[in-house]
C-alpha distance (Angstrom), angle and dihedral (degrees) to the residues before:
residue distance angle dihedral
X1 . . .
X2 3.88 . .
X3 3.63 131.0 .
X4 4.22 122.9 -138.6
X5 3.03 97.2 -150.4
X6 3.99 126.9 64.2
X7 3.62 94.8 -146.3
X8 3.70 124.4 91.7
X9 3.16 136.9 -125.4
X10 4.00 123.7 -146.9
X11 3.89 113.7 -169.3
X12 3.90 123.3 -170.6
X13 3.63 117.7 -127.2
X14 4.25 119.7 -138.5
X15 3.90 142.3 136.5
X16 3.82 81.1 -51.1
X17 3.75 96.0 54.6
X18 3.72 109.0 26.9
X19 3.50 110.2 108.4
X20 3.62 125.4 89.3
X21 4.07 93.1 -116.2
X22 3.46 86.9 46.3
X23 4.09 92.7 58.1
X24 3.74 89.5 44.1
X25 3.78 88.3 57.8
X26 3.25 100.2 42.6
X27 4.38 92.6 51.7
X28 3.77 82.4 45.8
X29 3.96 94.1 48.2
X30 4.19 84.5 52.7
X31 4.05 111.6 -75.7
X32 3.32 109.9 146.0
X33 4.05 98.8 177.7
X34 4.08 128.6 8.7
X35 3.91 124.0 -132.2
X36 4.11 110.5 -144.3
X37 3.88 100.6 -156.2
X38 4.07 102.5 -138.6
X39 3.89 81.0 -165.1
X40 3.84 92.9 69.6
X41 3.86 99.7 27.3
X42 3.42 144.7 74.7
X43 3.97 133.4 -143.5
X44 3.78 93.8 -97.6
X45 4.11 95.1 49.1
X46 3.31 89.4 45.2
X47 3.73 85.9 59.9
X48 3.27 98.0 49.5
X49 3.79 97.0 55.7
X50 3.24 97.1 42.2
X51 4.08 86.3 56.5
X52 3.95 86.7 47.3
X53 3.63 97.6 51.3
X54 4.25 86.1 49.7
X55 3.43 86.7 45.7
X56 3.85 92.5 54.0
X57 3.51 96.7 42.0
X58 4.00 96.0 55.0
X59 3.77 85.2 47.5
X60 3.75 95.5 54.8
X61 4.08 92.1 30.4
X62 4.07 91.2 -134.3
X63 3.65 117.4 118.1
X64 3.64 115.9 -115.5
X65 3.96 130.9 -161.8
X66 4.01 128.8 -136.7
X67 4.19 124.3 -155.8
X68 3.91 109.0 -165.4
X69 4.05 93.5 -161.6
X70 3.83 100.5 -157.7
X71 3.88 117.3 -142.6
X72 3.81 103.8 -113.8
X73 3.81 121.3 -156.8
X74 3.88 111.2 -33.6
X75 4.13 100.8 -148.3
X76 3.41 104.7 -159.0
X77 3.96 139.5 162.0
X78 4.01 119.6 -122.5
X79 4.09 123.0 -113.0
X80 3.58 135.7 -77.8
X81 3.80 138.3 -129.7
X82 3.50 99.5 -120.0
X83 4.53 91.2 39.6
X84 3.86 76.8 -114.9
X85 3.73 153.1 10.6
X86 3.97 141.5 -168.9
X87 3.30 127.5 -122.0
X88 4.00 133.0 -165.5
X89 3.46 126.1 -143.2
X90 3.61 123.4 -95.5
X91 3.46 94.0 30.3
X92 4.34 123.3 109.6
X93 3.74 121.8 -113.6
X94 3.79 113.9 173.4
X95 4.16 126.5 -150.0
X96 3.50 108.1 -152.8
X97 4.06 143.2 153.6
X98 4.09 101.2 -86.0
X99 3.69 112.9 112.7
X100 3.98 92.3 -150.1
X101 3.79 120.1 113.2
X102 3.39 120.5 -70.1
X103 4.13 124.2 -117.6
X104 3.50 138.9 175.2
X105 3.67 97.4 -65.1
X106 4.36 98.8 42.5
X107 3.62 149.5 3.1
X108 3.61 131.2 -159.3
X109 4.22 113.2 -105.7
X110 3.99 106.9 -156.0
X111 4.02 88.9 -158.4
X112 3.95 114.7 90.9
X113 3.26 85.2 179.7
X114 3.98 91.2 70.5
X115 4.06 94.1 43.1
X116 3.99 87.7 51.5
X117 3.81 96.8 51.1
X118 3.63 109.4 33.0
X119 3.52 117.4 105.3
X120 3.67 139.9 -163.1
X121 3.96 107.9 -79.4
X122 3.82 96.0 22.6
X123 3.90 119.0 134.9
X124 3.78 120.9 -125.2
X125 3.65 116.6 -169.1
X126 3.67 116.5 -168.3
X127 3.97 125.1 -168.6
X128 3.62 95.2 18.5
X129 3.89 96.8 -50.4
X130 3.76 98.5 -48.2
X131 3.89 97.2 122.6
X132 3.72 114.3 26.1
X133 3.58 123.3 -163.1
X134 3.84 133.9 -171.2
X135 3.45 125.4 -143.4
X136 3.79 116.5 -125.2
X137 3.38 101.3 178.1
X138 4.19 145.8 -9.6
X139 3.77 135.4 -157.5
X140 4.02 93.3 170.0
X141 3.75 97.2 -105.5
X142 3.93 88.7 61.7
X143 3.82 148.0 26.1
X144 3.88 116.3 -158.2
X145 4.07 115.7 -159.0
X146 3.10 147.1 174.7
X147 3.51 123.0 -130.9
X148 4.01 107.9 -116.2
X149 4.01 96.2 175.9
X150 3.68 141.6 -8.8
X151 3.37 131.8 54.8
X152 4.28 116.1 -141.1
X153 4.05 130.4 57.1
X154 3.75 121.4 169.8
X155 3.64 138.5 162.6
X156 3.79 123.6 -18.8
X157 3.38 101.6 -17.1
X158 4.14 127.2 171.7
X159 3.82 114.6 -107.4
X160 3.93 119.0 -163.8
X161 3.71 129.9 -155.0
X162 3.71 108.5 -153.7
X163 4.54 87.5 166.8
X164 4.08 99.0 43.9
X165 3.69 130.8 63.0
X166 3.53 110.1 -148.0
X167 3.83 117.3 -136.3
X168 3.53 92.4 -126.7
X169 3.84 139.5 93.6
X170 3.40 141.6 -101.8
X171 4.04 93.9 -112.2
X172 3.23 123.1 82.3
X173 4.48 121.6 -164.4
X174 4.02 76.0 -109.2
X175 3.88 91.1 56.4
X176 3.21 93.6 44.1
X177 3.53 100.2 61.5
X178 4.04 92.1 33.3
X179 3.96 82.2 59.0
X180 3.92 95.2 52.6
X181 4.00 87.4 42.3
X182 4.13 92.0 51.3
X183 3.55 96.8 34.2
X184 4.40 91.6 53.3
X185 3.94 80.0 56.0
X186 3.77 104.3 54.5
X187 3.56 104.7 -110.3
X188 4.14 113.2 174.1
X189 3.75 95.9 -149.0
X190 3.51 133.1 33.5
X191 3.95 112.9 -165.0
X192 4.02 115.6 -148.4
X193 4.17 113.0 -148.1
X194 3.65 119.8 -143.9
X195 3.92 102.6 9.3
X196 3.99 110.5 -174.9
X197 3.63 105.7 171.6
X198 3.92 139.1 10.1
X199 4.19 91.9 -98.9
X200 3.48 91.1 57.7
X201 4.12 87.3 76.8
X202 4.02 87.7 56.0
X203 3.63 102.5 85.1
X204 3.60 95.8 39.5
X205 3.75 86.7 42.9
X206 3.81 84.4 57.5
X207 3.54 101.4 47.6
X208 3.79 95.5 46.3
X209 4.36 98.9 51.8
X210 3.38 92.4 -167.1
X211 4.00 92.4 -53.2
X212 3.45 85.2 128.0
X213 4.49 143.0 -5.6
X214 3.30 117.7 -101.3
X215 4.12 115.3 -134.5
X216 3.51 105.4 -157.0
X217 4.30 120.0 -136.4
X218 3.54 108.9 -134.6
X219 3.60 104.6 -158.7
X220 3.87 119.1 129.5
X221 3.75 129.9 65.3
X222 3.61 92.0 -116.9
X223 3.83 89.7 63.8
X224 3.78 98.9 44.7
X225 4.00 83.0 56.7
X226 3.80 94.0 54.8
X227 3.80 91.9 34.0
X228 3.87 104.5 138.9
X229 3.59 100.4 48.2
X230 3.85 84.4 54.8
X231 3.88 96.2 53.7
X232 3.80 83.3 45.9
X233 3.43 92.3 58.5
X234 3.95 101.7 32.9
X235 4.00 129.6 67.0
X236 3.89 95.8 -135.3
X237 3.32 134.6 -4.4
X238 3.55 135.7 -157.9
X239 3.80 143.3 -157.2
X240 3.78 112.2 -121.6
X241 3.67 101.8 -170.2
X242 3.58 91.4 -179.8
X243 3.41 101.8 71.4
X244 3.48 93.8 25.2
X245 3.70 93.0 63.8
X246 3.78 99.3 54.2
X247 3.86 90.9 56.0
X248 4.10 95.5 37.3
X249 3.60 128.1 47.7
X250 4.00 102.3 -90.4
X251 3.66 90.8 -131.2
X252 3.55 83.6 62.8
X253 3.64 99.7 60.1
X254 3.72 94.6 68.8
X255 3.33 91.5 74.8
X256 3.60 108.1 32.0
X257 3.82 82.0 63.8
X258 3.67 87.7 60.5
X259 4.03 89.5 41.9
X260 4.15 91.1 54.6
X261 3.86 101.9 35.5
X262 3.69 88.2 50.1
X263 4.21 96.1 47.5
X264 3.49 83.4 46.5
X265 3.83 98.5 58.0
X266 4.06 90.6 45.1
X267 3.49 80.5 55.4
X268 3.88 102.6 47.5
X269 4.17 90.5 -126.8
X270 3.56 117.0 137.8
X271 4.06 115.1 -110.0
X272 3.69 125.6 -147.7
X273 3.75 119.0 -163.7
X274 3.91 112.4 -152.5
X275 3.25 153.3 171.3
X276 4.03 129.2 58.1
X277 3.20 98.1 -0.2
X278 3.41 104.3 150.9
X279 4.40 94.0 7.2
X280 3.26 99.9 157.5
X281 4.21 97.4 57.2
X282 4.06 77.8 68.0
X283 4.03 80.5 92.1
X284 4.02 100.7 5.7
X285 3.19 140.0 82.7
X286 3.88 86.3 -147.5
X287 3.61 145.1 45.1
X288 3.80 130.9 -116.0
X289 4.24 110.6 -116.8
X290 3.48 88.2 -113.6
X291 3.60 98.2 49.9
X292 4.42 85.2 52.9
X293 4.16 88.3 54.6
X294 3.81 90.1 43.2
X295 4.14 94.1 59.1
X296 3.97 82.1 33.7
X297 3.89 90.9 57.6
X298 3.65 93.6 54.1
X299 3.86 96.8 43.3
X300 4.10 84.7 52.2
X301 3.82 93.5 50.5
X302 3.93 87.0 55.3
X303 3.96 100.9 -108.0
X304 3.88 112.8 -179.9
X305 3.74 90.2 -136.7
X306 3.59 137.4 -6.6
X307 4.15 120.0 -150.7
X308 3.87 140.2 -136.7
X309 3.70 115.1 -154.0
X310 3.85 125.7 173.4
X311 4.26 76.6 7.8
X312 3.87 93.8 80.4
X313 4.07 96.0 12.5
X314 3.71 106.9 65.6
X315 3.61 105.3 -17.7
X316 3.85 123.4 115.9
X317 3.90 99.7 -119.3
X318 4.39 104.6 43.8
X319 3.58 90.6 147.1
X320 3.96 94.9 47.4
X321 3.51 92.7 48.0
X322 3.75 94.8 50.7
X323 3.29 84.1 44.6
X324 3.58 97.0 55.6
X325 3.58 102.2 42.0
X326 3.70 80.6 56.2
X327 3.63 92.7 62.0
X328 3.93 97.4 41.4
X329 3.63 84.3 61.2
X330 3.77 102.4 47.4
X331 3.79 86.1 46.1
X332 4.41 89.9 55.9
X333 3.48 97.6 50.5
X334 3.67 95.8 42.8
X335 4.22 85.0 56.5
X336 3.45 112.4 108.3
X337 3.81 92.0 -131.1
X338 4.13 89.8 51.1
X339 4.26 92.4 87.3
X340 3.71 93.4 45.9
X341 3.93 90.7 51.3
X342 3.77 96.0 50.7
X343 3.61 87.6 46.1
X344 3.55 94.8 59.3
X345 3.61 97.4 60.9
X346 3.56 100.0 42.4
X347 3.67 115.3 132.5
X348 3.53 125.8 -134.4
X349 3.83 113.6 -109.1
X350 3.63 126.4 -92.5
X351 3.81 113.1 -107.1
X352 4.04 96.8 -101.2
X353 3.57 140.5 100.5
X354 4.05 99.0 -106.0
X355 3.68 83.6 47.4
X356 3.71 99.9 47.0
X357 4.22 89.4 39.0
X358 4.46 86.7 53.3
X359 3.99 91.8 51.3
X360 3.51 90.2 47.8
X361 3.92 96.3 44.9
X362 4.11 80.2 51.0
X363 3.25 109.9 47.5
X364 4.56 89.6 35.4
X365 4.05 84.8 56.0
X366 3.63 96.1 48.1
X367 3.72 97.7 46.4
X368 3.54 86.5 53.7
X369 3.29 107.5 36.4
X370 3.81 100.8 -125.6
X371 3.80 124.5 173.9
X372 3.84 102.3 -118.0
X373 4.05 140.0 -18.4
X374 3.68 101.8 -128.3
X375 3.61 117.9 -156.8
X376 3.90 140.3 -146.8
X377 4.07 105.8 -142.1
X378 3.76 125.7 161.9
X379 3.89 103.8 164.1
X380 3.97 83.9 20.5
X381 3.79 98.3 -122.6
X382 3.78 85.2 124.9
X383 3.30 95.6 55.1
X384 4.05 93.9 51.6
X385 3.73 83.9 47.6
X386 4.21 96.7 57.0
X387 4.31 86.5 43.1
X388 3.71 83.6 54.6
X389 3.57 93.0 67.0
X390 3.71 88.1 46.3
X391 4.07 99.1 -142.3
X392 3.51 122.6 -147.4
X393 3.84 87.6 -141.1
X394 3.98 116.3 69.6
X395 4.30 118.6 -94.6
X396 3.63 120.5 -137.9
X397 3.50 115.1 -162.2
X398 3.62 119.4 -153.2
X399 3.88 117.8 -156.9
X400 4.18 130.9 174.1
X401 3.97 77.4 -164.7
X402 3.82 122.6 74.8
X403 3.60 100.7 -169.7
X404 4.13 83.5 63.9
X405 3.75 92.6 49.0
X406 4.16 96.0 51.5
X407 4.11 85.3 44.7
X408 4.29 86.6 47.9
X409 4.10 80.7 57.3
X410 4.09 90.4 78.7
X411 4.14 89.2 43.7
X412 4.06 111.1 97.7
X413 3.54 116.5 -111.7
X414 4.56 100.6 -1.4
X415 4.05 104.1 127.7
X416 3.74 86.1 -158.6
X417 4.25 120.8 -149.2
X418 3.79 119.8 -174.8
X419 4.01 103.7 -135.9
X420 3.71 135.4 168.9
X421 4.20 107.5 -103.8
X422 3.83 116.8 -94.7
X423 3.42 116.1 -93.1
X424 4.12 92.6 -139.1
X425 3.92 134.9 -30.3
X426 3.67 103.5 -66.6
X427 4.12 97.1 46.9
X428 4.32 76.6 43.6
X429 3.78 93.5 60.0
X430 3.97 85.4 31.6
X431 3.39 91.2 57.3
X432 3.80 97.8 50.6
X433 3.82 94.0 52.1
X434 3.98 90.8 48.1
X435 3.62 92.1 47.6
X436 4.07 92.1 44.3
X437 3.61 99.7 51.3
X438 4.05 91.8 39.4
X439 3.89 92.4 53.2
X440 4.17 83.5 47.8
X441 4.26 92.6 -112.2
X442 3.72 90.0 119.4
X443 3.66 137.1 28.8
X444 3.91 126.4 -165.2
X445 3.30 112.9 -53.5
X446 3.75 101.6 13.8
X447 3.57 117.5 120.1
X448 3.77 129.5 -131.2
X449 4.05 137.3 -168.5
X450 3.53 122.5 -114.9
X451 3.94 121.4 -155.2
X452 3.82 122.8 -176.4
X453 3.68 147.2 121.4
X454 3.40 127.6 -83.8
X455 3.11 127.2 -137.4
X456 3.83 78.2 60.0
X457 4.35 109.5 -113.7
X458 3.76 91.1 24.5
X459 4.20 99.9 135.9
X460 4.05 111.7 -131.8
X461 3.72 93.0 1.2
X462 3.79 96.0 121.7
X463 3.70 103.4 167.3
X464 3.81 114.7 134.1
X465 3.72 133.7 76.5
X466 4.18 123.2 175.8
X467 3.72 129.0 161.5
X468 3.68 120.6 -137.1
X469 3.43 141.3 174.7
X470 3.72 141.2 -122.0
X471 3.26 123.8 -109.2
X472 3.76 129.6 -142.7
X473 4.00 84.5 -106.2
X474 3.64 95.0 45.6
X475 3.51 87.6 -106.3
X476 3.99 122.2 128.6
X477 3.66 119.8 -94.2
């Protein structure tokens, strides 16, 4: 089963999407990976997807990635008397460290970490931004504010802090154990909430060794300002507008979308873009316009993949949403304007081999119009490196290693096959033409690119390039 499009499409499993039919429907509607939200499920659901989504993927012989997307810390303030109160602006309400019932005037915060960093001036935005306070002053045991908009808190809501960093990391005793659970199962990606600053990938980093990649949530201010040495650092990143857009301005998430997807393709990271995509197919059967140019927007700026949340979780339509997103995507990169766009933001290559080797393998297959550049990848760092140059013609990535194929399933435009290695360079470029004119990439007499290393099984030696043709039995020539 091939894809026509090159970008991918990550769908997040739920009590919509559970079942076993349901997966299969969704891959076969267009999901190319599945999120497990560690937020809304425990250890033995997570199980049991994970074994569904195997159990699809040996049925339909594709490989098929999983992202675990861990929780992160949950800041949130304690419960009042009354369940809930109102609040007017102007007036001072205080968080501080007293478990009593809160009132009109306080409410206890179970987070020392908040009382101890907050400073006078700093913004703290509870229930996603609808009441706004200011801090006015601090003494570690209390924050005094003034209410600056909104009018309603109750019980155990979240609180954001778009102007402090908080000295603590990204793992939670929750994540910790979620990672251990996910990680025994064989996810490919494991998704960290709530990053703030390059270090706070080193413990998960050091749990994971290399059992999993670690996709890095960029969703706080303080991350966006410290935003290349995170890519550096992480596998993927995505864009979680969500969050992001209750502790930034939201007409400043436009363009920090732009800011990350772009830094990630000079980098060669994989992007996601996430987060209400398609929000209103959570109860119909349609999308708004704007909602269409939204997902368009990020398939034109060259996104690896772009997510539905709630869409294929919980809402009423999964499949049609999959399915749609699907066909917003074909419909981009079959615009005219769609090459030209891509091109524009292509980065000039790194100076190594692999790099040098993937520019030429682009720039040979589009001067003479060849059906695909297929590509040797064992680790997959190949593979990343041909997606960076974002071909116009399609990239099939050959892998002896399945784990590398299912992680290739987040990577924009790699139509991934799990094959035994090649035993030397003839069954290599053998190989490629078999497996091209099998998966329908080539026909007879079409010619394709081959990448690999030589000596053959050498990791991140990339250093050969040979066109070949197709035979009339799919066999090289």
């Amino acid at each position: 089963m091939r894809r026509s499009r090159k970008v991918k499409i990550l769908a997040t499993l739920g009590p919509a999407s559970s079942s076993e039919e349901m997966i299969q429907k969704l891959f076969q509607a267009g999901a190319d990976a599945f999120r497990i939200n560690m937020s809304h499920t425990d250890h033995p659901l997570m199980r049991t997807l994970v074994e569904r989504i195997r159990s699809v993927e040996a049925k339909l012989g594709r490989p098929i990635g999983i992202l675990a997307d861990l929780q992160g810390p949950k800041l949130r303030v304690g419960k009042f008397a009354a369940g809930k109160v109102s609040l007017e602006a102007g007036q001072t309400f205080t968080l501080d460290d007293n478990p009593a019932l809160g009132d009109a005037s306080r409410v206890h915060l179970p987070h020392p970490e908040i009382l101890t960093s907050v400073e006078a001036g700093h913004r703290l935005l509870i229930d996603d931004g609808k009441l706004e306070l200011k801090a006015v002053r601090s003494d570690g045991r209390s924050i005094v504010c003034t209410v600056i908009a909104g009018n309603r808190i109750s019980d155990k809501k979240g609180v954001s802090l778009p102007d402090t960093d908080l000295p603590v990391g990204a793992l939670t005793e929750k994540d910790r154990a979620d990672l251990d659970a996910v990680l025994s199962t064989g996810v490919d990606w494991v998704a960290l909430s709530f990053i703030q600053r390059p270090e706070d990938l080193a413990e998960a980093r050091k749990i994971a060794r290399g059992r999993a990649l670690l996709l890095s949530k960029i969703e706080k201010p303080q991350a966006v300002a410290r935003l290349a040495e995170i890519i550096e650092l992480s596998d993927a990143v995505m864009v979680a507008r969500g969050d992001l857009g209750v502790e930034m301005p939201l007409e400043a998430v436009p363009g920090i979308q732009k800011q990350i997807t772009r830094a990630c393709r000079r980098a060669g990271k994989p992007v996601v873009v996430a987060t209400q995509m398609l929000e209103s197919m959570i109860s119909a059967p349609v999308p708004t316009r704007a909602e269409v140019s939204d997902v368009a927007t990020a398939v034109f700026e060259g996104a690896d993949a772009i997510m539905l949340s709630a869409e294929s979780a919980a809402g009423e339509y999964p499949v049609e949403a999959v399915a749609t997103m699907n066909r917003i995507a074909e419909k981009v990169e079959q615009d005219p304007t769609f090459p030209g766009i891509i091109n524009a933001q292509r980065s000039e290559p790194e100076a190594t081999g692999a790099d040098a080797i993937s520019l030429a393998a682009r720039q040979i297959a589009e001067t003479l119009k060849l059906a695909a550049i297929v590509t040797y990848t064992a680790s997959g760092t190949t593979g990343l490196r041909a997606a960076r140059e974002r071909p116009q013609v399609p990239i099939i990535a050959l892998s002896p290693v399945v784990e590398t194929a299912r992680r290739l399933s987040l990577v924009w435009g790699t139509h991934c096959v799990v094959t035994p290695d090649a035993v030397d360079l003839d069954d290599m470029v053998d190989r490629a033409c078999r497996i091209a004119y099998a998966e329908t990439f080539a026909g007879s007499g079409d010619r394709v690119i081959v990448t690999a290393g030589v000596p053959l099984r050498t990791p991140g030696a990339t250093n050969m390039l040979r066109i070949a043709y197709v035979g009339t039995d799919g066999h090289g020539v």
